[in-house]
N, C-alpha and C positions, 0 to 999 in steps of 0.2 A: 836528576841527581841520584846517587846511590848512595844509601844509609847501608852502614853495618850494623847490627845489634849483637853484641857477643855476651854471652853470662854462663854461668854455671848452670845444671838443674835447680829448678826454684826460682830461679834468681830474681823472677819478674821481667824478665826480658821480650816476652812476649807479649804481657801485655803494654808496656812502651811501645815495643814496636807497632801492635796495634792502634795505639792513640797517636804514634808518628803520624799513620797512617789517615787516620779520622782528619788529623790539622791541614791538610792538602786541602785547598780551596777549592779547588774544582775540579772535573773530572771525575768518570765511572774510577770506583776504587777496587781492585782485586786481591782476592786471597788465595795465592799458590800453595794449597796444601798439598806434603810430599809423602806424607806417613802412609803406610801400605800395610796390609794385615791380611795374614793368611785366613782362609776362611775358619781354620781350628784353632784359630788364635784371639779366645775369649776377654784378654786383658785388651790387646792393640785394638780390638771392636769396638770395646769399651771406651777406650779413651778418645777415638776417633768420634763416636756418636756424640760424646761429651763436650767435645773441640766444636763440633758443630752446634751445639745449643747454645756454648759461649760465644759464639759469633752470630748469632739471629739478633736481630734488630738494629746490627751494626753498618749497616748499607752494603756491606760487600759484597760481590759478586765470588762466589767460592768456585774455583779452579782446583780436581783433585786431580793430580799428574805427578803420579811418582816417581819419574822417570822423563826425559828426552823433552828438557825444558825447551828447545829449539823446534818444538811443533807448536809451542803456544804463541798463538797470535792474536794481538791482542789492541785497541785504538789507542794512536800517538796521543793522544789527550787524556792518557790516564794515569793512575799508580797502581802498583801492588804490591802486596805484602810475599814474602817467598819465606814459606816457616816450614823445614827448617831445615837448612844445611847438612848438619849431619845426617838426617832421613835420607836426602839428597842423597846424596854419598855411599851410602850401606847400599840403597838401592839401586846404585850403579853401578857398583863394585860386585855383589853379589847377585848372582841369577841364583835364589832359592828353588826354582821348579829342576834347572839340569847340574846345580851345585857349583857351576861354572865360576871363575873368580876372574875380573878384570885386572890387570897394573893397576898400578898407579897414575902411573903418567896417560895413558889412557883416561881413567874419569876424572884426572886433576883438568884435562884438557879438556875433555867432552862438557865438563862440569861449567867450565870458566867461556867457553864458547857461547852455551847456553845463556850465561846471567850477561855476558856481552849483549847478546843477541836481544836480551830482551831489554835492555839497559840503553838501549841503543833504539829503540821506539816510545818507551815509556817517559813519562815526563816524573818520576820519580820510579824509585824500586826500593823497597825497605827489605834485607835480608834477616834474616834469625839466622845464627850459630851458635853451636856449644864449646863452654869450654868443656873438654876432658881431657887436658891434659898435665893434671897435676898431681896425680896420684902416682904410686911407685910401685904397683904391681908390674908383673910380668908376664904380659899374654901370650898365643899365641901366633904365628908368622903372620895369619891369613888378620887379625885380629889389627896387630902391628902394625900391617900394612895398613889399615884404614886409617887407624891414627896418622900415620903418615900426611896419606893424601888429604885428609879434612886438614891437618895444617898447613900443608902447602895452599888449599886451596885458602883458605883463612887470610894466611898471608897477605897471598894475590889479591883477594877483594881486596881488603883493608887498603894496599896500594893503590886499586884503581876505584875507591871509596870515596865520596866529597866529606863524609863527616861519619865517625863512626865513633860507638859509645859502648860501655862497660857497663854491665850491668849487675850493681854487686847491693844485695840483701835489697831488690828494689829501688836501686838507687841508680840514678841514671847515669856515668859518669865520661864525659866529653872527651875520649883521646886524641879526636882529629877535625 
């Protein structure tokens, strides 16, 4: 089965999606983390270190792979957690070492092949997304463009989702 978890910043959607995770009876349980941090980038170190103490004693087996979910392979008898989409995303879209920028439709696809691919061995898959898209700035093109892609991709899980949830002020709320 495939969970969506979608919230805002805050929202607690991570940790739901974590306790989705924990209720699976059986089976090794994994944690796909995406977030990626340049080595001069003292905040994303931070938060990454941080992510990992909130996850110690929680049974999971932690998976960091920022990038090219379709190398991860992983036993039919398991779950995992895939936190978080939008990382996903920025990270495939943008090559920060040669500044290089993908389509769109290139990492809506690459992106969507991936959570196939692993959705497609796993006896469950719990996804994290963000919402950002409710503000009314105006960024730009390169920026735009990701917006874009995380909602198409959004979209597309949600279609191929068995149950996906809202996740507003901690509050879990059932759309599908």
């Amino acid at each position: 089965m495939i969970y969506l978890v979608y919230g805002g910043s805050a929202s607690g959607k991570s940790a739901f999606a974590e306790k989705l995770l924990t209720e699976f009876p059986d089976g090794d349980k994994y944690y796909i983390a995406t977030m990626m941090a340049r080595e001069d980038d003292a905040d994303a170190q931070k938060r990454i270190t941080r992510h990992r103490k909130m996850r110690e004693g929680k049974g999971f087996k932690t998976i960091e792979e920022a990038r090219n979910l379709e190398k991860i392979t992983l036993p039919a008898s398991s779950s995992a957690l895939l936190e978080c989409m939008s990382n996903l995303c920025a990270n495939e879209m943008f090559d920060g070492l040669s500044g290089k920028q993908k389509s769109e439709d290139e990492v809506v696809e690459k992106i969507l092949a991936g959570v196939k691919s692993l959705s497609s061995i796993l006896k469950n898959l719990v996804i994290v997304t963000n919402n950002i898209f409710e503000d009314s700035v105006q960024y730009d093109e390169a920026t735009q463009s990701y917006i874009r892609a995380l909602g198409k991709i959004n979209c597309e899980l949600a279609k191929i989702s068995d149950k996906v949830y809202e996740v507003v002020v901690g509050i879990p709320v059932e759309l599908k």
